[in-house]
C-alpha positions as CSV (number, residue, x, y, z in Angstrom):
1,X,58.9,79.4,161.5
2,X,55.2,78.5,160.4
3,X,55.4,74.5,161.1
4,X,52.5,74.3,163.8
5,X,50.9,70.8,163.3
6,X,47.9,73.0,162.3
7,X,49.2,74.3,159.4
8,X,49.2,72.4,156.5
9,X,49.3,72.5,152.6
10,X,48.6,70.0,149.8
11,X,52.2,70.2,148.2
12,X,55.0,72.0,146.5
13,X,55.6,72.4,142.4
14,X,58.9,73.3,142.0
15,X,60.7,75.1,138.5
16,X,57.1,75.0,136.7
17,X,55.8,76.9,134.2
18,X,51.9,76.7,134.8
19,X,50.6,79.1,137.4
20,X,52.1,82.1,136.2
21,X,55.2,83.5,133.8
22,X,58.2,82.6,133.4
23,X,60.0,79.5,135.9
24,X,58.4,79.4,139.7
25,X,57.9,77.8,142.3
26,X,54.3,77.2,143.3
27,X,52.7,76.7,146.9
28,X,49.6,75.3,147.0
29,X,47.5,75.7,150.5
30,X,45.1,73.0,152.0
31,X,41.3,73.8,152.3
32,X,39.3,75.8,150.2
33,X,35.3,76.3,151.1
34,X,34.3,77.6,147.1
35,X,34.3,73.8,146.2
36,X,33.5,74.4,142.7
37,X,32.3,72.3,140.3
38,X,34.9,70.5,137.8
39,X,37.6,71.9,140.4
40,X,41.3,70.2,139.0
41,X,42.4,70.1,142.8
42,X,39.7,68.9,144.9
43,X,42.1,67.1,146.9
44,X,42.9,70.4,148.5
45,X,39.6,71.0,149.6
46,X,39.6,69.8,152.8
47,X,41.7,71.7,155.7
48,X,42.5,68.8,157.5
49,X,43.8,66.7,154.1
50,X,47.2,67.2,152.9
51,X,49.9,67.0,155.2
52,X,51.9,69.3,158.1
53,X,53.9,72.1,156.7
54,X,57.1,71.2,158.3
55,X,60.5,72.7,158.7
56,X,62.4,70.8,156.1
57,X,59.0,71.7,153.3
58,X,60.3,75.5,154.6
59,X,64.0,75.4,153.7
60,X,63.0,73.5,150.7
61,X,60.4,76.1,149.2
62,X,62.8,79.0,150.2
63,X,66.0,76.9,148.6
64,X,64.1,76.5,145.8
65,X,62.6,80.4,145.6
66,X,66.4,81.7,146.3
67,X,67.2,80.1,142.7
68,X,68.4,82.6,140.3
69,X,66.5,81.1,137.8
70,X,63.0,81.1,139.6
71,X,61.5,84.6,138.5
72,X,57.9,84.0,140.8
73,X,56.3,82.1,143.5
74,X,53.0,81.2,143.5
75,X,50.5,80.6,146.0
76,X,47.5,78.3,145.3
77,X,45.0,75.8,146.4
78,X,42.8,75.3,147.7
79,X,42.3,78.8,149.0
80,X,45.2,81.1,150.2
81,X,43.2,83.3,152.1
82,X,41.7,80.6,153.7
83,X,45.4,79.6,155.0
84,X,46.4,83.0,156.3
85,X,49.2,81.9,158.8
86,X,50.6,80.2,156.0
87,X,50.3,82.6,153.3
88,X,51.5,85.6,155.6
89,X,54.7,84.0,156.5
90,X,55.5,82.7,153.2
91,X,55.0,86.0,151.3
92,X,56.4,87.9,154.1
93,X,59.5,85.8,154.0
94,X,59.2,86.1,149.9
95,X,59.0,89.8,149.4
96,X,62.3,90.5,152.4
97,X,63.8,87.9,150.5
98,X,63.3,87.2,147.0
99,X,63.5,90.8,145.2
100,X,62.7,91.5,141.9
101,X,60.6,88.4,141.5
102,X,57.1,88.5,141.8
103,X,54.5,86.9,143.8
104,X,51.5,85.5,142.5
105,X,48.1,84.2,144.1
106,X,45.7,82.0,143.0
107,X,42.1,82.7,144.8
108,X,38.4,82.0,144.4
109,X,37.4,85.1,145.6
110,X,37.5,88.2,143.7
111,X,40.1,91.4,143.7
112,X,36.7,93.3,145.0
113,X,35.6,91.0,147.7
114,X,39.2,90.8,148.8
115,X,39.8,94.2,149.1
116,X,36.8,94.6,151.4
117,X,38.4,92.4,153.9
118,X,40.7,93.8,156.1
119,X,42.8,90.7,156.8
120,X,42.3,89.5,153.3
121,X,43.7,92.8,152.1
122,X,46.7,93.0,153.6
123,X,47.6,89.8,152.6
124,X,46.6,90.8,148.7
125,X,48.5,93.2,149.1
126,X,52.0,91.7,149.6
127,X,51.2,90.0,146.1
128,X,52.0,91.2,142.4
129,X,49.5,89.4,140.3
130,X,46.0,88.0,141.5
131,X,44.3,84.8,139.1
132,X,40.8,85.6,140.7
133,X,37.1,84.6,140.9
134,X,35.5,80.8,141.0
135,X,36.6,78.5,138.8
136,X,33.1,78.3,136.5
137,X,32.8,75.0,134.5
138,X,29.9,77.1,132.3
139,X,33.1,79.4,131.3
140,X,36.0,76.8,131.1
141,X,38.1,77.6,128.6
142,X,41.3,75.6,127.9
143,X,42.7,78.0,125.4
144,X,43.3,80.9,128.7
145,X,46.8,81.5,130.2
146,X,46.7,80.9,133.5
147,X,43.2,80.4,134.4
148,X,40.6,77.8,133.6
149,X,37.5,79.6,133.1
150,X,36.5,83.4,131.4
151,X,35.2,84.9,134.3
152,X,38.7,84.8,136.1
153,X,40.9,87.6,135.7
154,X,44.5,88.0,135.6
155,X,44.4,91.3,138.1
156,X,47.9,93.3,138.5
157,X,47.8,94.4,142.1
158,X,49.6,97.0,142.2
159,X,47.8,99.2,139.0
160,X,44.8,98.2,140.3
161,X,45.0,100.0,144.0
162,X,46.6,102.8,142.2
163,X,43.6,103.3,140.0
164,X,41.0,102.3,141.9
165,X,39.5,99.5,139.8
166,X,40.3,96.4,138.4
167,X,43.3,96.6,135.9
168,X,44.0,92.7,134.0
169,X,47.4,92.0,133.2
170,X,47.9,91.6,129.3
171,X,49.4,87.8,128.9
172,X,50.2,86.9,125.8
């Protein structure tokens, strides 16, 4: 179990259908340094808000993930990567658990930046689908799937390590 006082998260979204396709759950983290500008979630900023990820919010998010009629989870934030303990034991306990449904993440970094960090890496890859790069409020554009702004890319993880460059999901 991940429920150290320490870890924490801003809340859980449960058989939505914003933060990727189809009906999913949706995990969103506490903390995120990026801090951008016309952020919808500031709340999650900072990684002592929110509140202790306990053991009842762990059967709950798996209960709920264990659905047959949830196809993804998501992981938000604030800033996955920037919850590692977290994000690692969810997804671990996600992909041993939950196949056939995919894994999403939510992150202001990049596909490239996070593919230069070791730790960051390994967690990417566990994932299916990356929604990357800093929200820009320049870019927003309410009219995207998924994402609020045009630099951010819908990134499938899996073609894009096989290739060796970005490849963006196709989302109707």
């Amino acid at each position: 179990m991940c429920t150290a006082e320490s870890v924490r998260y801003a809340g859980i979204d449960s058989f939505e259908i914003c933060n990727g396709t189809g009906f999913g759950v949706t995990l969103f983290t506490q903390g995120c340094s990026h801090h951008c500008e016309g952020c919808h979630n500031p709340s999650t900023w900072d990684k002592h808000g929110g509140k202790p990820f306990t053991i009842a919010d762990e059967e709950m998010l798996k209960e709920r993930c264990l659905n047959p009629n949830v196809m993804r989870l998501t992981i938000s934030g604030g800033e996955p990567f920037e919850s590692p303990e977290l994000f690692n034991h969810i997804a671990a306990w996600f992909r041993k658990n939950c196949p056939g449904k995919q894994l999403w993440v939510y992150s202001g970094y990049t596909f490239e930046e996070l593919m230069d960090n070791p730790l960051k890496k390994a967690l990417l890859l566990m994932c299916d689908v990356l929604v990357d790069g800093p929200f820009i409020l320049a870019k927003r554009d309410i009219t995207l799937a998924f994402r609020g702004s045009t630099n951010q890319r819908i990134v499938d993880i899996a073609m894009s390590v096989k290739c060796g460059h970005v490849v963006e999901r196709r989302i109707p």
